[in-house]
N, C-alpha and C positions, 0 to 999 in steps of 0.2 A: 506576473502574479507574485504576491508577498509569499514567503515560505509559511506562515502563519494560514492564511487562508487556500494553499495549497495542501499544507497538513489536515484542516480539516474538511477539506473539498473529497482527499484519500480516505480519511476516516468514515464522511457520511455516505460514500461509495461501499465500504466493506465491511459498516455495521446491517447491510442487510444480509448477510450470512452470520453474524455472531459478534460478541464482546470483542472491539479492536484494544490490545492493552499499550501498541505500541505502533509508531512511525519513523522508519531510522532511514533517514538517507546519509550514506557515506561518501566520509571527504574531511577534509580540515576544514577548519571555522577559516572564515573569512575571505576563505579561496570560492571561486564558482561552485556552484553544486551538482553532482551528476543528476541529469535524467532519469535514474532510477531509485526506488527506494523497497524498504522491506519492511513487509507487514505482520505484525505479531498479534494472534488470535489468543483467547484464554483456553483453546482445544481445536484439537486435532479435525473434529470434523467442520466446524466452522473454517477452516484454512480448504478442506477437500471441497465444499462446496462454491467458496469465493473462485477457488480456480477452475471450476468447472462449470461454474452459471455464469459468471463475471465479464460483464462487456466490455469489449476492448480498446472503451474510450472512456475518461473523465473528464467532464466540460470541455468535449472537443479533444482535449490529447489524448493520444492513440498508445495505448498499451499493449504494446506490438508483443509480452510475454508474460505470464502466471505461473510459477510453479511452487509446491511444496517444498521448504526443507527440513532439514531437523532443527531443532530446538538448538539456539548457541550458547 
């Protein structure tokens, strides 16, 4: 799957708890990209809810973890 339509595959998964303002998967450009990525909410409860109602699969992959962090 392109990164493009994987980004917004993550997006229309976690806009049903709130405003998503952001999609950051870590790594250098160009190199493979990890398996995981991090999802930035416009507030705090929208992030509580995504981790706590959030099924642990998008289009088939398994999202084996959710958790809260603090604001970076």
């Amino acid at each position: 799957m392109g990164r493009r339509s994987q980004e917004e595959d993550i997006a229309a998964h976690f806009r049903q708890w709130g405003n998503v303002l952001d999609i950051y998967f870590p790594g250098k450009k160009g190199l493979k990209r990890v398996n995981y990525c991090f999802v930035t909410f416009d507030n705090w409860r929208a992030a509580q809810l995504a981790c706590a109602l959030s099924e642990r699969a998008i289009r088939g992959r398994v999202c084996s973890h959710a958790a809260r962090l603090a604001p970076r």
